[in-house]
MARPA-280936 format. One record per residue (C-alpha): x, y, z; residue in three letters; residue number from 0. Coordinates in pm, 1 decimal. Each point is the difference from the previous one (the first is absolute). Example, Ala and Ser with C-alpha at 12.3 -4.5 7.8 and 13.67 -1.06 7.14 Angstrom:
% residues 2
- px / py / pz / rest / nr
- 1230.0 / -450.0 / 780.0 / ALA / 0
- 137.0 / 344.0 / -66.0 / SER / 1
//
This chain:
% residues 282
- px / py / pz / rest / nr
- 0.0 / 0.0 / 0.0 / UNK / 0
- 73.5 / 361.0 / -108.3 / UNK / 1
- -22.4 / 295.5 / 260.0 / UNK / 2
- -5.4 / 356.3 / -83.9 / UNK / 3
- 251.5 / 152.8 / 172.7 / UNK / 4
- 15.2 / 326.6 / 246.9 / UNK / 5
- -346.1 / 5.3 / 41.7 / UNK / 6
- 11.1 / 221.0 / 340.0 / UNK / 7
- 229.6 / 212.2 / -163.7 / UNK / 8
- -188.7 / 113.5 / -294.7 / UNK / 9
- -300.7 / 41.3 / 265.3 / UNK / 10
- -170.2 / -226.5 / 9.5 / UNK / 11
- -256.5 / -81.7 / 333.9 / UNK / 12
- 152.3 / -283.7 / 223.3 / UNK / 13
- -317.3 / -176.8 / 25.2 / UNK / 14
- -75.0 / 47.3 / -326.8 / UNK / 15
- 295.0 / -241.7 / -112.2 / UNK / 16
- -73.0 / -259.7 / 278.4 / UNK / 17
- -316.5 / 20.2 / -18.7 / UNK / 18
- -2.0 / -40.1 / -416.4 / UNK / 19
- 268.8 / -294.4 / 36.2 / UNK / 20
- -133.9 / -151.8 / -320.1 / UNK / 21
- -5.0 / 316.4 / -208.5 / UNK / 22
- 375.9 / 115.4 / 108.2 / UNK / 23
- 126.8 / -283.4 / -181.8 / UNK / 24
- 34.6 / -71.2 / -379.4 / UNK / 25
- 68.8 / -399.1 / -104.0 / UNK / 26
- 317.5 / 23.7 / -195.3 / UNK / 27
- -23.2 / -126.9 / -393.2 / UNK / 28
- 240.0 / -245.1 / -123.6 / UNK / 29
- 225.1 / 247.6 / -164.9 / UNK / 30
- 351.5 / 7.3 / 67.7 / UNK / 31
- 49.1 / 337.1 / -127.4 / UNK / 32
- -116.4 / 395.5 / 130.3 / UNK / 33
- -274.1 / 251.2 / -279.4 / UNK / 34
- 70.7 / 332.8 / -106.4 / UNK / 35
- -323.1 / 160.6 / -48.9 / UNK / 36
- 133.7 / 389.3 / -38.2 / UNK / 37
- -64.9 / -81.2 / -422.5 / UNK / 38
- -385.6 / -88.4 / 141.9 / UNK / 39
- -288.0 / 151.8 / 201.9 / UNK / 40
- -213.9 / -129.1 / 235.1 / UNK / 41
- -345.2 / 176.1 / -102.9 / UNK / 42
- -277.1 / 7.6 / 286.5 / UNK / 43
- -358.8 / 123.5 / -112.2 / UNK / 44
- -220.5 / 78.8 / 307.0 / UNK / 45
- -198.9 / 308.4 / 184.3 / UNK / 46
- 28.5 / 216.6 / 231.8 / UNK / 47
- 187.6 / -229.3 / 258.9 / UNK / 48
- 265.1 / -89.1 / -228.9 / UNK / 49
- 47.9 / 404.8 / -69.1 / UNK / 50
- 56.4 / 30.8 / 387.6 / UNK / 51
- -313.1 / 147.0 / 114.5 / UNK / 52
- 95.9 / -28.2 / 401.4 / UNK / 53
- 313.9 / -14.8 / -16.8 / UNK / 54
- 250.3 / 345.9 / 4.9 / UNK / 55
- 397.5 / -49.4 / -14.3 / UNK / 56
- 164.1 / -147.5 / 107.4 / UNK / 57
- -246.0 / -255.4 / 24.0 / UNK / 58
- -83.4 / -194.8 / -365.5 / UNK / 59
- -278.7 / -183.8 / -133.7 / UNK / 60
- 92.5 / -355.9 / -41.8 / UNK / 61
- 92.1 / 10.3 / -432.4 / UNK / 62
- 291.2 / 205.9 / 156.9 / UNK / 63
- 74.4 / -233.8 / 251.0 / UNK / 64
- -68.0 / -336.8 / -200.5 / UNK / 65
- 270.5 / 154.7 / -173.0 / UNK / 66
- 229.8 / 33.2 / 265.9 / UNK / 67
- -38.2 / -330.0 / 121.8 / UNK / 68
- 87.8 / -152.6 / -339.1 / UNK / 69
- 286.1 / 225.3 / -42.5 / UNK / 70
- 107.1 / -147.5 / 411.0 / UNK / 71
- 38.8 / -370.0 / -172.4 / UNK / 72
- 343.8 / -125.6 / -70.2 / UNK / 73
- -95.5 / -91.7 / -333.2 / UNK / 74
- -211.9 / 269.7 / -135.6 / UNK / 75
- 121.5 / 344.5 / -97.8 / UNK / 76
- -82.6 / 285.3 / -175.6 / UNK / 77
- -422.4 / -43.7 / 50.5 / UNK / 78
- -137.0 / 315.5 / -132.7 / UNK / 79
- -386.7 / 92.5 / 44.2 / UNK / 80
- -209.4 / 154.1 / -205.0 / UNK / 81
- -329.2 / 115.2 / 199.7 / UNK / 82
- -294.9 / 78.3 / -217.7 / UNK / 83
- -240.1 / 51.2 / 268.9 / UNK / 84
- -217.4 / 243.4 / -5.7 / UNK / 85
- -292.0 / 110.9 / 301.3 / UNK / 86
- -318.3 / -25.9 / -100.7 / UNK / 87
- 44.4 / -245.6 / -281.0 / UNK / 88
- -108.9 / -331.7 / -113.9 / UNK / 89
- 234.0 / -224.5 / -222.0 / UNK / 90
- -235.7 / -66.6 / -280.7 / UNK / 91
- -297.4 / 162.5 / 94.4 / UNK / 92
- -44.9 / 432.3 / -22.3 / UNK / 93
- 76.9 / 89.1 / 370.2 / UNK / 94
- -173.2 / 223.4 / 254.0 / UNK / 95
- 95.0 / 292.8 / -181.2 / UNK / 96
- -130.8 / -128.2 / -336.5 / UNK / 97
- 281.5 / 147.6 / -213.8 / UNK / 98
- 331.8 / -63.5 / -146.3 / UNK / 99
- 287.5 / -88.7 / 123.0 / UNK / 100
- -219.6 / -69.6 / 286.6 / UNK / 101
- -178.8 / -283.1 / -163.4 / UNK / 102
- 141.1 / -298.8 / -167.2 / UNK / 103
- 374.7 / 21.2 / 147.3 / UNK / 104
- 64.4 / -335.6 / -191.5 / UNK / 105
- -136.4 / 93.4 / -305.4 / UNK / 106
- 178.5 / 351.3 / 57.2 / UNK / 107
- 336.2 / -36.7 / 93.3 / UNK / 108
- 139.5 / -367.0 / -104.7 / UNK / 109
- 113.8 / 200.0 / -365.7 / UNK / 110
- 259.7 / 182.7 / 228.9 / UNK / 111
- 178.2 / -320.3 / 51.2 / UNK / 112
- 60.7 / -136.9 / -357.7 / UNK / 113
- 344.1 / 164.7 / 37.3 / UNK / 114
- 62.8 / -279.9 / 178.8 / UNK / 115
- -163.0 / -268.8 / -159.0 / UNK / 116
- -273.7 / -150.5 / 133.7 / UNK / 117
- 167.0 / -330.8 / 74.2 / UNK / 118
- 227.5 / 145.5 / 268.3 / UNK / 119
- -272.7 / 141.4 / 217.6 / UNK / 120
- -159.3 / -128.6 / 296.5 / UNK / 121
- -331.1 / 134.6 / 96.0 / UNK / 122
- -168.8 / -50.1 / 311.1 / UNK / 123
- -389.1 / 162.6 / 3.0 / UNK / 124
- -140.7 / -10.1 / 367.0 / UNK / 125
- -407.1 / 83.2 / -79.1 / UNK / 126
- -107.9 / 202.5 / 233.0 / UNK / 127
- -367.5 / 71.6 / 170.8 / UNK / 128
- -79.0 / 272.5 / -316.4 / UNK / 129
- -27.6 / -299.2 / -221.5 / UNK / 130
- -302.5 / -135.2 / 244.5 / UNK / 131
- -140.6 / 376.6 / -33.2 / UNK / 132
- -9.9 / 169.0 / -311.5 / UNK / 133
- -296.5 / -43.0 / -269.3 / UNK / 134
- -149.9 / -287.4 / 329.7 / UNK / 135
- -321.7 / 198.5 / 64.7 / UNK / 136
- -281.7 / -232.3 / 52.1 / UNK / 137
- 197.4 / -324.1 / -71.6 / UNK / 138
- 63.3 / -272.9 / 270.6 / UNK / 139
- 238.8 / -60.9 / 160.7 / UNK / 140
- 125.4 / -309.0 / -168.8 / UNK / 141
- -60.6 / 212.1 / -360.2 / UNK / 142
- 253.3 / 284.2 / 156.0 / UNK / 143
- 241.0 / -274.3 / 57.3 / UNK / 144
- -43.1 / -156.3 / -348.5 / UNK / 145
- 13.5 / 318.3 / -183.1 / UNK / 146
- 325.8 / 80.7 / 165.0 / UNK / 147
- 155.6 / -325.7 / -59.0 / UNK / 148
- -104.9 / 47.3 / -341.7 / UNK / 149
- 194.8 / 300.8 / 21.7 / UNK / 150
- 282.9 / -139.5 / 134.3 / UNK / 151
- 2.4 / -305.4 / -217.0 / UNK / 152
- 16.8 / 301.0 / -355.2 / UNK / 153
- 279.5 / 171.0 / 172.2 / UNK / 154
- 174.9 / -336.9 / 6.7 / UNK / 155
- -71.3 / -66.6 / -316.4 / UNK / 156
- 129.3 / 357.8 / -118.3 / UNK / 157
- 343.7 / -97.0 / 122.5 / UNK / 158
- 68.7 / -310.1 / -105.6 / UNK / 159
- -112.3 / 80.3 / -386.1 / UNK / 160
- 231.3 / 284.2 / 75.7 / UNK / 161
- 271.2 / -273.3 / 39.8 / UNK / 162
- 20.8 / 65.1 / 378.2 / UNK / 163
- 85.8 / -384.2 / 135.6 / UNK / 164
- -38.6 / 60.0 / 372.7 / UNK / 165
- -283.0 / 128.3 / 151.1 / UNK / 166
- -60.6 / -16.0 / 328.4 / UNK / 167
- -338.4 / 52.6 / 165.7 / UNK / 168
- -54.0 / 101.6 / 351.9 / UNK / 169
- -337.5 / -55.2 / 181.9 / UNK / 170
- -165.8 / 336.4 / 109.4 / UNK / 171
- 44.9 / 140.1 / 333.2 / UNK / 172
- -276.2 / -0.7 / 226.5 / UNK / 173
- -139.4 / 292.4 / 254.5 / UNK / 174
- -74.0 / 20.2 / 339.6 / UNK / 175
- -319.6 / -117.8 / 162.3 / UNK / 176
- -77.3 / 372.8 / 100.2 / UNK / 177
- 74.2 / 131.6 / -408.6 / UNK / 178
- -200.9 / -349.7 / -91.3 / UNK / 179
- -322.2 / 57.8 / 212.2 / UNK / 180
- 6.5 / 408.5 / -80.3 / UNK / 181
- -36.4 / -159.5 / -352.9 / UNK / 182
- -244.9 / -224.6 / 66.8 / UNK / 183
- -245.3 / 283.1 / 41.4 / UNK / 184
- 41.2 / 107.4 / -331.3 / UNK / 185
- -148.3 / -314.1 / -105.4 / UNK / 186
- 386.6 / -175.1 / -123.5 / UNK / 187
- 172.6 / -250.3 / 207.7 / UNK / 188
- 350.3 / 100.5 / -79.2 / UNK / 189
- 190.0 / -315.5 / 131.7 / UNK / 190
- -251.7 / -267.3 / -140.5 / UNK / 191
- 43.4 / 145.2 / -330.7 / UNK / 192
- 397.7 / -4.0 / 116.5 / UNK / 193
- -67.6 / -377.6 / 106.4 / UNK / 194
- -163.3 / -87.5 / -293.6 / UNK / 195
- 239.4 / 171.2 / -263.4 / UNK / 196
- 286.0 / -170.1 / 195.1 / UNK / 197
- -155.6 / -361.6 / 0.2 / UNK / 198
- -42.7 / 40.0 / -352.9 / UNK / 199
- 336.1 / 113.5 / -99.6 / UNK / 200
- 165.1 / -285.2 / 196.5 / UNK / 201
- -246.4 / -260.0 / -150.8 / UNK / 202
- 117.2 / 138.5 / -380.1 / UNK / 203
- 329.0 / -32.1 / 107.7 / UNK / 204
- 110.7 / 406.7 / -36.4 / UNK / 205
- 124.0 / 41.4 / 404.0 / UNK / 206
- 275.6 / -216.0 / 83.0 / UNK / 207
- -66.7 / -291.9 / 169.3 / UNK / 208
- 241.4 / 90.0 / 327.3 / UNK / 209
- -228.8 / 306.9 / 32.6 / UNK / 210
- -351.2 / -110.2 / -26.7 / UNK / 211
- -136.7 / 324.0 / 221.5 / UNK / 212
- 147.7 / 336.3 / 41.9 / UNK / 213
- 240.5 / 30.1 / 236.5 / UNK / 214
- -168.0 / 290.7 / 186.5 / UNK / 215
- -297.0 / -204.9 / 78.8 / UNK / 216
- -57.1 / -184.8 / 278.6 / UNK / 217
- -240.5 / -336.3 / 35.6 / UNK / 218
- -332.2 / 111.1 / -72.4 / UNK / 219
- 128.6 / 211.9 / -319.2 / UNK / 220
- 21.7 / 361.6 / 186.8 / UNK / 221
- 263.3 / 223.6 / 23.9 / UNK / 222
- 228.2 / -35.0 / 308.4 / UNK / 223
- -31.9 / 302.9 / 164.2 / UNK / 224
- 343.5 / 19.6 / 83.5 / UNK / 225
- 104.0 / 94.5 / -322.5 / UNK / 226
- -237.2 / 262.5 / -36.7 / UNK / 227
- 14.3 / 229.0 / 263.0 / UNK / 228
- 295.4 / 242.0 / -45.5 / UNK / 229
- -26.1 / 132.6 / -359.7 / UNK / 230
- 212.1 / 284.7 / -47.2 / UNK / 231
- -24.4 / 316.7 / -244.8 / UNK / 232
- 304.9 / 243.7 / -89.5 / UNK / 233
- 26.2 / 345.4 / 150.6 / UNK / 234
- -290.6 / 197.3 / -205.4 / UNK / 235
- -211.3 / -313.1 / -100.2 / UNK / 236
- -347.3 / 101.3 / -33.5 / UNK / 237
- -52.6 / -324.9 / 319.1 / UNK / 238
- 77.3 / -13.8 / 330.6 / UNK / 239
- 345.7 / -105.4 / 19.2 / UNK / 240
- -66.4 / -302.3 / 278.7 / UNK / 241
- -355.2 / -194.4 / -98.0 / UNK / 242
- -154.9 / -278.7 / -125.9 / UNK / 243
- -231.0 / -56.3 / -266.7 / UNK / 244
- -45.4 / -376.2 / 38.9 / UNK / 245
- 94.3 / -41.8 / -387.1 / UNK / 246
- 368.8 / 114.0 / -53.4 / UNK / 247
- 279.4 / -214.5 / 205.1 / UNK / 248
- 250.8 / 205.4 / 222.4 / UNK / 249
- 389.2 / -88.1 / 33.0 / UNK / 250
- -87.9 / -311.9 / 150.1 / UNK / 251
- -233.0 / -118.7 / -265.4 / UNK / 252
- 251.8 / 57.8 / -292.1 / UNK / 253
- 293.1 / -136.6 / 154.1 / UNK / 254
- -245.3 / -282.8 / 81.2 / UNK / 255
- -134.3 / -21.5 / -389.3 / UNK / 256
- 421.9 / 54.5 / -77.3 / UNK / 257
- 68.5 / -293.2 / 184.9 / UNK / 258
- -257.7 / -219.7 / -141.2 / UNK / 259
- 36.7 / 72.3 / -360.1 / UNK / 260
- 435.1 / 15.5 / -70.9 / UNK / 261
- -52.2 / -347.7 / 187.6 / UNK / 262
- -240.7 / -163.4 / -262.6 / UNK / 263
- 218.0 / -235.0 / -191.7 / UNK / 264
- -178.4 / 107.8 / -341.7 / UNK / 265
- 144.4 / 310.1 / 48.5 / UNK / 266
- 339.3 / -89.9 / 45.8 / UNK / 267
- -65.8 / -270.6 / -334.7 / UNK / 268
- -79.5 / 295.9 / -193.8 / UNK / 269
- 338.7 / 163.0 / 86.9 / UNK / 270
- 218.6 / -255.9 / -44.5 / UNK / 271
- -156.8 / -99.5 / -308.5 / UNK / 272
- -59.1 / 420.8 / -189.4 / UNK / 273
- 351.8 / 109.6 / 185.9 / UNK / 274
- 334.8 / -3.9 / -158.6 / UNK / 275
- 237.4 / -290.4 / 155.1 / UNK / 276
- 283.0 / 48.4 / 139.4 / UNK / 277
- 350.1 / -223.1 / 65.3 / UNK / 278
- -90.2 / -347.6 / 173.9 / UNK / 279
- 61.6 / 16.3 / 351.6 / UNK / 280
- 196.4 / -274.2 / 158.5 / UNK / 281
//
């Protein structure tokens, strides 16, 4: 077994890394040889969590840190993200705002990457609760949830006729009971449709199999609270600068999502196999 090393020192919580034993480790592949991945990018399409919404320096949402932990391996070097997140957008679907470039962030800014070649990226789209919202009025919610897998499963598809070969697919964070029930009385049970979305990307095989629920959530498919309640804005943020919203993860919730996803041994596939090789270790 692989462990990312320095954990504490790049500041991470202490009982965050016990107390996520199986997600601060990374199985080693059978590769007697270290990646280069400067010549690549690793391309993250997500919302307004992944564009650090909570977090203010020098606190950073967990692309930035997935990246860091990568980067920590003895065999990895040169990781470089690419974060086309965007608050207040869906992946496939027009977002809150209804307009470009916040709608369709797939659709919009993959042809920025073909510089690169499509080949060498890896893309990892976490879908997040805007999928289970926009254009739902009136529908169920088990139609929600299919309508955003649908969504999901076309922004998929996008990539890989783009030539992207590794896409990885993260299951959609949850919120707390107290942002859940304030929903509930607007007629949409947020984590149901969360639940249901979830179920149905494991069953079709999109989420990876060592991460069949999101991280954030605890047994009944809510939001632990604990990595919720210390969002933080910069100086001049039209927010309070200490709250919680019940939606957006704080520190601890993206090192905890960091954690989690640089351990997922599809990830680390997709590197060694898009990343240039380097001299055979001994």
């Amino acid at each position: 077994m692989l462990q990312f090393g320095s954990l504490g020192a790049v500041g991470f919580r202490s009982d965050i890394q016990t107390g996520a034993s199986a997600a601060v480790t990374a199985r080693r592949l059978a590769t007697p040889y270290s990646v280069d991945c400067s010549a690549t990018r690793l391309v993250v399409f997500g919302n307004s969590i992944e564009s650090s919404l909570g977090v203010a320096p020098p606190d950073l949402p967990w692309p930035s840190l997935t990246t860091s932990l990568l980067n920590s391996l003895p065999d990895v070097q040169g990781v470089t993200l690419a974060n086309e997140s965007v608050a207040g957008s869906a992946i496939v679907s027009p977002g809150v705002f209804g307009a470009p470039p916040m709608s369709s962030t797939v659709q919009q800014r993959l042809p920025a990457y073909a510089r690169f070649g499509y080949r060498n990226l890896t893309v990892v789209i976490h879908p997040s609760i805007i999928e289970l919202q926009v254009q739902t009025d009136g529908l169920t919610d088990e139609a929600a949830a299919k309508r955003a897998l649908g969504g999901v499963i076309q922004a998929k598809q996008r990539l890989t006729d783009a030539g992207v070969r590794f896409v990885l697919v993260l299951p959609t964070a949850p919120v707390t009971d107290t942002m859940n029930t304030t929903s509930k009385t607007r007629g949409v049970n947020l984590n149901r449709r969360v639940q249901l979305l979830n179920s149905a990307m494991a069953t079709a095989g999109m989420t990876p199999t060592a991460m069949p629920t999101n991280p954030l959530s605890d047994s009944l498919g809510m939001g632990i609270p604990r990595y919720f309640d210390n969002l933080r804005f910069p100086p001049g943020y039209p927010f309070p600068t200490t709250s919680s919203d019940g939606q957006h993860p704080d520190r601890d919730g993206h090192q905890r999502l960091a954690l989690s996803v640089a351990s997922q041994p599809d990830l680390r596939t997709a590197l060694f196999s898009t990343c240039r090789r380097l001299v055979a270790t001994p």
